[in-house]
C-alpha positions in Angstrom: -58.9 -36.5 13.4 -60.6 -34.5 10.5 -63.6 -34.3 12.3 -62.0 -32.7 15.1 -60.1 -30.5 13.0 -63.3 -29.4 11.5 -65.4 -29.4 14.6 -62.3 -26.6 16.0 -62.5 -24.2 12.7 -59.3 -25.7 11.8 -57.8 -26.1 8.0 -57.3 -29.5 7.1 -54.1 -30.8 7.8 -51.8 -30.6 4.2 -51.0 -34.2 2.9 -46.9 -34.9 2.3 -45.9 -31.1 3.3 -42.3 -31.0 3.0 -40.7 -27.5 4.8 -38.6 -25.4 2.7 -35.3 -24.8 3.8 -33.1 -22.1 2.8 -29.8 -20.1 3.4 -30.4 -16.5 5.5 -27.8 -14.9 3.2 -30.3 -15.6 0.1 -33.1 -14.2 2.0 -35.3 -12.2 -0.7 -37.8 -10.6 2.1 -38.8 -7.3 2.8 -35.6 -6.3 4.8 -33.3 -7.8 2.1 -35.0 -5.9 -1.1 -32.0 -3.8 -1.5 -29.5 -6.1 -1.0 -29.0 -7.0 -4.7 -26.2 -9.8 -5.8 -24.5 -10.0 -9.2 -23.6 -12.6 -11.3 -21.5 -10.5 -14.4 -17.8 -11.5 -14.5 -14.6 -9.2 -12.5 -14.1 -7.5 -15.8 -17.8 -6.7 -16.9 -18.1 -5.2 -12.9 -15.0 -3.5 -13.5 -15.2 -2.2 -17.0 -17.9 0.8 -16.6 -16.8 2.0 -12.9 -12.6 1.3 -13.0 -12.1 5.3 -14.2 -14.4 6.5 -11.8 -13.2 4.6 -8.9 -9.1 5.1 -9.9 -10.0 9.2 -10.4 -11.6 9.4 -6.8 -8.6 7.5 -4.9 -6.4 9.6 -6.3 -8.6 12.8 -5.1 -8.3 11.6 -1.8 -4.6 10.5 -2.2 -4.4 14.2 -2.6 -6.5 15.5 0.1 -7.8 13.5 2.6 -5.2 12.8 5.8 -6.1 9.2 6.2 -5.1 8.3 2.9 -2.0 10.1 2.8 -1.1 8.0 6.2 -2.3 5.0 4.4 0.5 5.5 1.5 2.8 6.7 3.7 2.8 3.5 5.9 2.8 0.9 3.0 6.1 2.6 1.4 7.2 2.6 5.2 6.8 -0.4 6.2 6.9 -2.8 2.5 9.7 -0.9 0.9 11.6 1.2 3.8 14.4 2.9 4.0 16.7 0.5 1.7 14.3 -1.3 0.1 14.9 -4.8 -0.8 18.5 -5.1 -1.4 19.8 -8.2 -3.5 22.4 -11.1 -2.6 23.7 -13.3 -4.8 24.5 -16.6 -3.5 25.4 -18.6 -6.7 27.9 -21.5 -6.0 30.8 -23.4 -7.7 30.6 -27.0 -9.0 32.6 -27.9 -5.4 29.6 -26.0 -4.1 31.8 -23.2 -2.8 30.8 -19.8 -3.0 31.4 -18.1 -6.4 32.4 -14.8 -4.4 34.3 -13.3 -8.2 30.7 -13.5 -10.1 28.2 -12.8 -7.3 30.0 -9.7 -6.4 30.3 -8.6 -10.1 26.8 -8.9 -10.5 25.9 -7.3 -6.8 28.4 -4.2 -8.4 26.8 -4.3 -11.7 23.2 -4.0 -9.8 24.1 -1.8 -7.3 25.5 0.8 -9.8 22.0 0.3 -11.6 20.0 1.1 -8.9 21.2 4.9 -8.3 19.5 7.8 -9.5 19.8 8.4 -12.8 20.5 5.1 -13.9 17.2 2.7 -13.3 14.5 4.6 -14.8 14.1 5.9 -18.3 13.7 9.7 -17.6 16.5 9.5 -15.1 14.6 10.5 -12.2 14.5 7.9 -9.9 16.0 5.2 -8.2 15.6 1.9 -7.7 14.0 2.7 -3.7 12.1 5.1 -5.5 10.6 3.0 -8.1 9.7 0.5 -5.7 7.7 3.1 -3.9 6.1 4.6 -6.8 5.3 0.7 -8.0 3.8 0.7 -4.5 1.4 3.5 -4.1 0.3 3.0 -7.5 -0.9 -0.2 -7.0 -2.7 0.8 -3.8 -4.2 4.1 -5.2 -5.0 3.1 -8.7 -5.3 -0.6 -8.3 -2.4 -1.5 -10.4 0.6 -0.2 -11.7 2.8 0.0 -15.1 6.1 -0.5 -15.8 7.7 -0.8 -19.3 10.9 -2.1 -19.9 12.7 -0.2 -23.0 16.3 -0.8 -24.1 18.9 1.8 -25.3 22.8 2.1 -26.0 21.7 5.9 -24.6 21.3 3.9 -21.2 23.9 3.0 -18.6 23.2 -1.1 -18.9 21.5 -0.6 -22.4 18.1 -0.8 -20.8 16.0 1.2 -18.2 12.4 0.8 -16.4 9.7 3.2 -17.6 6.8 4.0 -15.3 3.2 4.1 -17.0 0.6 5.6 -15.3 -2.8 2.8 -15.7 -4.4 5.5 -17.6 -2.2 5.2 -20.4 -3.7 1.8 -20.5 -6.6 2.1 -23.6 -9.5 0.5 -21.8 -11.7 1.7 -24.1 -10.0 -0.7 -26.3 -12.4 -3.9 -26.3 -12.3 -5.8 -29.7 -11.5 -8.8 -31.5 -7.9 -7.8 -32.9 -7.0 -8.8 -36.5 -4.9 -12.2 -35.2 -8.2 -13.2 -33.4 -7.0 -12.5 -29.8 -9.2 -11.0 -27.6 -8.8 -7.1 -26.4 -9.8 -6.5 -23.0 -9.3 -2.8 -21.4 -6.3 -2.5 -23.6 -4.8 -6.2 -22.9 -4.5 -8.2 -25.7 -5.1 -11.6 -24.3 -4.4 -15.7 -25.7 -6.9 -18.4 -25.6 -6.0 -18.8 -21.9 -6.3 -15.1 -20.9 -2.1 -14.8 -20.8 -1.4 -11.2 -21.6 -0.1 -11.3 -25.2 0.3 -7.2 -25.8 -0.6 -4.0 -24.0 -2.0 -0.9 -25.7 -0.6 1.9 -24.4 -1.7 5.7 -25.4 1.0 7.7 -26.8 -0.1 10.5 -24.3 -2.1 10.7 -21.0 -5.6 11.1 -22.1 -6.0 14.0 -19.1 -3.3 16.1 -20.5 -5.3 18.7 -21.7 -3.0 22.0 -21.7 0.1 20.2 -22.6 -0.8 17.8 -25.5 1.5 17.4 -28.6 -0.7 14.9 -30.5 -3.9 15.9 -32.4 -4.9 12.1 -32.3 -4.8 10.1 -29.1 -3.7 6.6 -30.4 -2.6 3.5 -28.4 0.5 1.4 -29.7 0.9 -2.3 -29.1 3.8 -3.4 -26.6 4.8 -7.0 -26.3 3.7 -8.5 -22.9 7.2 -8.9 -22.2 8.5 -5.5 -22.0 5.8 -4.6 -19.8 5.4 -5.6 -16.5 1.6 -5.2 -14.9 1.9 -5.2 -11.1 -2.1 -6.4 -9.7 -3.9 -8.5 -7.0 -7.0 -9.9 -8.9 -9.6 -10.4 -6.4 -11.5 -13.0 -9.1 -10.3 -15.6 -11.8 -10.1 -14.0 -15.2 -10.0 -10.4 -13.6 -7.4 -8.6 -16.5 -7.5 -5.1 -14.8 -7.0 -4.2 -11.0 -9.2 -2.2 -8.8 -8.3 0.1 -5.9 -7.2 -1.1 -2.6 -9.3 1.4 -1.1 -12.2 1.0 -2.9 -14.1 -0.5 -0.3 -13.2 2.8 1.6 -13.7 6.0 -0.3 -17.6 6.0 0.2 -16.6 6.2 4.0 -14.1 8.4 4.1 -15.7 10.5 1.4 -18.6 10.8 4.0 -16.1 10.8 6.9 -14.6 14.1 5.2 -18.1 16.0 4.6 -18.7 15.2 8.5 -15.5 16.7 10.1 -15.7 19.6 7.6 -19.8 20.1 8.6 -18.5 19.6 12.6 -15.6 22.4 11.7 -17.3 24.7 10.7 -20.3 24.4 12.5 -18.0 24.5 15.8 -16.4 28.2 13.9 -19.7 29.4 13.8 -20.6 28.4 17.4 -16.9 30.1 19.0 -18.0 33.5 16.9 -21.3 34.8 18.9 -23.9 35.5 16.6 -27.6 36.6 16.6 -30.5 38.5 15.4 -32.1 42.3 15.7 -35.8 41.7 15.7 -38.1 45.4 15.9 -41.9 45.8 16.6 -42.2 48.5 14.7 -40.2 47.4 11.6 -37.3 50.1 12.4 -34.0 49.1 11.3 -31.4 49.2 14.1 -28.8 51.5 14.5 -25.7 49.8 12.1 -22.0 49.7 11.9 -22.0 47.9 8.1 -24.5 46.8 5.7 -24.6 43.6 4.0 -26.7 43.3 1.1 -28.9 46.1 2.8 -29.2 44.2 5.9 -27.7 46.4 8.5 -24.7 44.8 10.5 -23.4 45.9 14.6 -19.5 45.0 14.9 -19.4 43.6 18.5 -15.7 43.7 20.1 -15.1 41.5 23.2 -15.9 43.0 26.5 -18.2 45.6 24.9 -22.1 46.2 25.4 -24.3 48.3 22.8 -27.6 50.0 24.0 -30.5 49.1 21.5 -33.2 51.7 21.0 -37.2 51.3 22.1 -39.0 48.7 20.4 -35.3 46.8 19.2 -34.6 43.6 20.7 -31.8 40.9 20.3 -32.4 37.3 19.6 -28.8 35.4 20.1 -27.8 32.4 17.9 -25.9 29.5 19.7 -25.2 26.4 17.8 -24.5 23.8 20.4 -20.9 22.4 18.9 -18.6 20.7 18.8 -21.0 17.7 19.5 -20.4 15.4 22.7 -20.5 12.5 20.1 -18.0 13.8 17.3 -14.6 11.5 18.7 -16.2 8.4 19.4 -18.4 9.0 15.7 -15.1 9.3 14.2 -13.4 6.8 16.0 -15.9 4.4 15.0 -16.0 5.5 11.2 -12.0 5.3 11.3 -12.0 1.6 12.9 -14.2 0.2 9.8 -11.9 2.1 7.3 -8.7 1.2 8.9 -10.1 -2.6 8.6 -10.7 -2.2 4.9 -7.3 -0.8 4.6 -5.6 -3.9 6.4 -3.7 -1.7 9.0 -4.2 -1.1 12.2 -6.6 1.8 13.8 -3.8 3.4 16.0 -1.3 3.4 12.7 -4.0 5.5 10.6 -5.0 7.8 13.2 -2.0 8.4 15.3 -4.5 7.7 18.2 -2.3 6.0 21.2 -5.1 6.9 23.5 -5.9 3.7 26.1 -3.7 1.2 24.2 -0.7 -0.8 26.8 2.1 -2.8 25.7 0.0 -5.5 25.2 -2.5 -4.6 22.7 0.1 -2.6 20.5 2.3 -5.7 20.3 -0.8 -7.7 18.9 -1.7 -5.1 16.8 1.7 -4.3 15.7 2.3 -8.3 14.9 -1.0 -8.7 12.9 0.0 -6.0 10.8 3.6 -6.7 10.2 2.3 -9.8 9.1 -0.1 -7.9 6.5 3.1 -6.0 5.6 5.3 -9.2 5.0 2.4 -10.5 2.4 2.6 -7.2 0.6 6.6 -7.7 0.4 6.2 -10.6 -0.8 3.7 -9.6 -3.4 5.8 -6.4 -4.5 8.8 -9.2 -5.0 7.1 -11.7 -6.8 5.3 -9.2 -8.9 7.5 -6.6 -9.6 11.1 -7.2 -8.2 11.9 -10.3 -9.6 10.7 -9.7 -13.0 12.5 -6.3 -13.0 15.6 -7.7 -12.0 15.3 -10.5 -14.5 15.0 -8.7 -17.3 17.5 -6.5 -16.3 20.2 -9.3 -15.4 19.5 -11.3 -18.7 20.2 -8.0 -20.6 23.8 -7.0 -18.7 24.2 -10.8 -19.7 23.5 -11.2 -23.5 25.2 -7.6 -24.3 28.7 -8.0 -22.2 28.1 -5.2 -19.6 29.4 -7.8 -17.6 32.2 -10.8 -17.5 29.2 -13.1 -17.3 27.9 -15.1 -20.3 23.8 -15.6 -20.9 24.7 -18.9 -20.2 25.5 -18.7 -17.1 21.8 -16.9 -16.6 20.0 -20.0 -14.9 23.0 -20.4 -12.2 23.5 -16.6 -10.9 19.0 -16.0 -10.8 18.3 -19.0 -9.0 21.0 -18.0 -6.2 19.6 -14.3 -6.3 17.7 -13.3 -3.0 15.8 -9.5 -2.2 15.9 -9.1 1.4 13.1 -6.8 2.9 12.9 -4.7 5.6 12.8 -6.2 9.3 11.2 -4.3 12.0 12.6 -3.0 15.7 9.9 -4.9 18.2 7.8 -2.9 21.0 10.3 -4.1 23.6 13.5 -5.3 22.3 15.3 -6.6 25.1 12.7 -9.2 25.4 12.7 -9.6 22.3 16.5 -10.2 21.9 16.5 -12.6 25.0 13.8 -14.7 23.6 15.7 -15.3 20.1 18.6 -16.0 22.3 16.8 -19.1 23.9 15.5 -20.1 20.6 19.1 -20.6 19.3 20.1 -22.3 22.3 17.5 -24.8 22.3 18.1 -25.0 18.3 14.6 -23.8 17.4 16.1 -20.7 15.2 19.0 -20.0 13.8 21.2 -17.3 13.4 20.3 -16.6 9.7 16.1 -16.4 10.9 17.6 -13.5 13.7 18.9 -11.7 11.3 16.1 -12.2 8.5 13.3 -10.7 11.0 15.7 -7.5 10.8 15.9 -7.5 7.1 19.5 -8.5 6.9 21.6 -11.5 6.3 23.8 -13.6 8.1 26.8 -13.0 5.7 26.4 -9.4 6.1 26.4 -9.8 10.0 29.7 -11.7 9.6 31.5 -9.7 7.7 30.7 -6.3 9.4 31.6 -8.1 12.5 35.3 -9.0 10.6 35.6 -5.5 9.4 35.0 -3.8 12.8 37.7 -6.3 14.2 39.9 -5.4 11.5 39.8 -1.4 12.4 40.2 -1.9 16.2 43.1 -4.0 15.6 44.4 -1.4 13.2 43.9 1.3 15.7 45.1 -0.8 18.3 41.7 -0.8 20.2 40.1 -3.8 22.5 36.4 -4.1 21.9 34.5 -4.1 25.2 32.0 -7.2 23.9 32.6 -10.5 22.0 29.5 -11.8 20.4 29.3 -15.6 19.0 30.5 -17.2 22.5 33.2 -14.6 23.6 31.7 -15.6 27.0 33.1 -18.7 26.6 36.6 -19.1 28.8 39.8 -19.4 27.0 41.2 -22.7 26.7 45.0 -22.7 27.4 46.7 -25.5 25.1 49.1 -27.3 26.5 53.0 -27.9 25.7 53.8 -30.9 23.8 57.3 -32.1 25.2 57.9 -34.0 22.4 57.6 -30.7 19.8 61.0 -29.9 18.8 
């Protein structure tokens, strides 16, 4: 065989070769030599580029459109209207309903959560903190609140919002107790937030400041609560939602703003004087000594010898523009988890169909971020805040009682009216009949609960009957026939 090999110009055949095998995604070639990987940890990533990326959301939180939908629809469609409402469920012994303390403590709440009352400046409410503790999160990748205590305070203790800048992340050291100081988190041998070091004043507030020496205090872990979805294990700080957005709609911004006012120039007819001889042309204006003819519409000007006219005629807007920015606003809308005809307002060639998918995969996006915002924010909010009321009498409840009345407490978030709701309606209908749902899971996917249902039913009974009215409808089984009882003869 060698012989042949040799007799053809060929190599020699290599003894015991062994292909390599390899994954595609690790290709180092020509066409992957910019494609570089990184093995540093979340926080080493995050460190140098967390101020830069924070600073330029919040430029487009400002003044980009698509952003200011984006915000808009996550306080929308996660907080709502109400916002997530509490219910206190707490039983007796005889595992009846302890009606007296769960609506003490439903009054006590619902007193702290108007204006005035739940936030330490007095300026908010609780919807409104839960909208701020939103956007925040999505815009600056995290969100600050402190809890602070006070006689001055309605309940003895109030919620204080903390922009992240007030977090020192400049602070990385070994503190004095030997804990670790990452970004301004003082962290434990497992990487549990011991203590936060907070700046006595916003490091950007230049015109306004009142302290010749920007220091950062240390706060307990427990009177601040740090509201972040860490994308990697051991991640301490938390980046932008939209981070992998802003280069495209940075760039998406520059084009529209290019295709404006390239189309401005192209509805305003423009063009040039050119001479043979060098002559200027007869001028209305000069501008910078170049001489300038006002045209008005419908009018003609008569040029002298040797002058003639050259016109200028950008070809714009460009054929291309909507479906370019259609495209661009499909990827961003995908980084942004909602839906392409939410961000844009564009309801062009959708059907019932499609919007019903779409408008179920991202109420389904929506319902994680609820249930993030509760387990991140509400609870331990409403926690602290119901311990408190507990320990210092500002209500008939003893601490004691604490474990009993937190584990019965529920938020309820917002439902959502569906696309078409009477089919909608008669398929929960079938699902009760046929036992697959029950009343309580109706009324959940509206953001309400079955107790509520019942008794608004009782009270609009009540009134008719005190007005004297007959309702017109009878719901749970008023289509049922009336059974007429029968006399017993032997009743006396």
């Amino acid at each position: 065989m060698s012989l042949w090999r040799e007799a053809f110009g060929l190599p020699p055949k290599a003894k015991n070769t062994v292909a390599k095998r390899s994954y595609h995604a690790a290709n180092t070639g020509r066409l992957f030599a910019d494609f570089f990987g990184s093995s540093r940890s979340p926080d080493s990533e995050l460190k140098p580029d967390l101020v830069i990326m924070r600073n330029r959301a919040r430029v487009l939180a400002r003044d980009d459109v698509y952003v200011k939908r984006y915000l808009t629809l996550l306080k929308t469609n996660v907080v709502g209207e109400k916002g997530m409402t509490l219910q206190v469920k707490a039983r007796n012994t005889d595992n009846s309903l302890d009606v007296i303390g769960n609506q003490i403590i439903e009054d006590a709440w619902s007193q702290f959560s108007m204006k005035g009352n739940c936030t330490s400046d007095g300026r908010l409410s609780w919807i409104d903190l839960q909208k701020y503790v939103m956007e925040a999160t999505a815009r600056d990748g995290e969100a600050f609140v402190q809890i602070v205590r006070n006689r001055a305070f309605i309940h003895g203790i109030a919620f204080h919002p903390i922009e992240a800048d007030m977090i020192d992340e400049q602070k990385n050291e070994r503190a004095k107790n030997g804990r670790e100081i990452r970004m301004g988190i003082e962290l434990d041998e497992y990487q549990r937030p011991v203590a936060y070091w907070v700046k006595k004043r916003h490091p950007g507030d230049l015109d306004f400041a009142t302290y010749t020496v920007n220091v950062s205090e240390r706060i307990e872990a427990k009177n601040i609560i740090h509201v972040y979805d860490p994308l990697r294990a051991g991640q301490t700080r938390g980046e932008p939602w939209m981070a992998p957005a802003i280069t495209q709609l940075k760039m998406l911004n520059a084009h529209r703003e290019a295709e404006l006012v390239a189309s401005r120039m192209a509805a305003s007819k423009m063009g040039f004087f050119t001479s043979d001889n060098g002559e200027d042309a007869p001028a209305d204006d000069y501008d910078n000594g170049v001489p300038i003819i006002d045209a008005e519409p419908g009018t003609f000007h008569q040029l002298p010898n040797g002058v003639d006219f050259k016109p200028f005629d950008p070809t714009h807007p460009a054929t291309a523009f909507v479906e370019f920015q259609k495209g661009v606003l499909r990827g961003i809308s995908s980084a942004l988890n909602v839906s392409y005809a939410s961000l844009s307002n564009d309801l062009e060639g959708t059907s019932y169909s499609s919007i019903r998918q779409g408008a179920l995969e991202e109420r389904d996006a929506y319902k994680m971020m609820q249930q993030f915002l509760l387990e991140h924010f509400v609870m331990p909010a409403y926690s602290a805040w119901l311990m408190h009321v507990m320990e210092f009498g500002y209500i008939p409840i003893p601490a004691t009682r604490f474990p009993k009345f937190f584990a019965a407490s529920h938020f309820r978030a917002r439902g959502w009216q569906w696309v078409d709701p009477l089919k909608e309606v008669n398929a929960a209908v079938t699902a009760m009949h046929n036992g697959i749902m029950s009343m309580q899971d109706i009324s959940s996917q509206y953001g309400r609960d079955i107790e509520e249902t019942f008794s608004q039913w009782q009270r609009d009974k009540e009134m008719a009957d005190q007005f004297g009215l007959e309702l017109a409808f009878f719901p749970f089984g008023g289509d049922a026939k009336a059974k007429i009882a029968e006399e017993d003869p032997d009743a006396v």
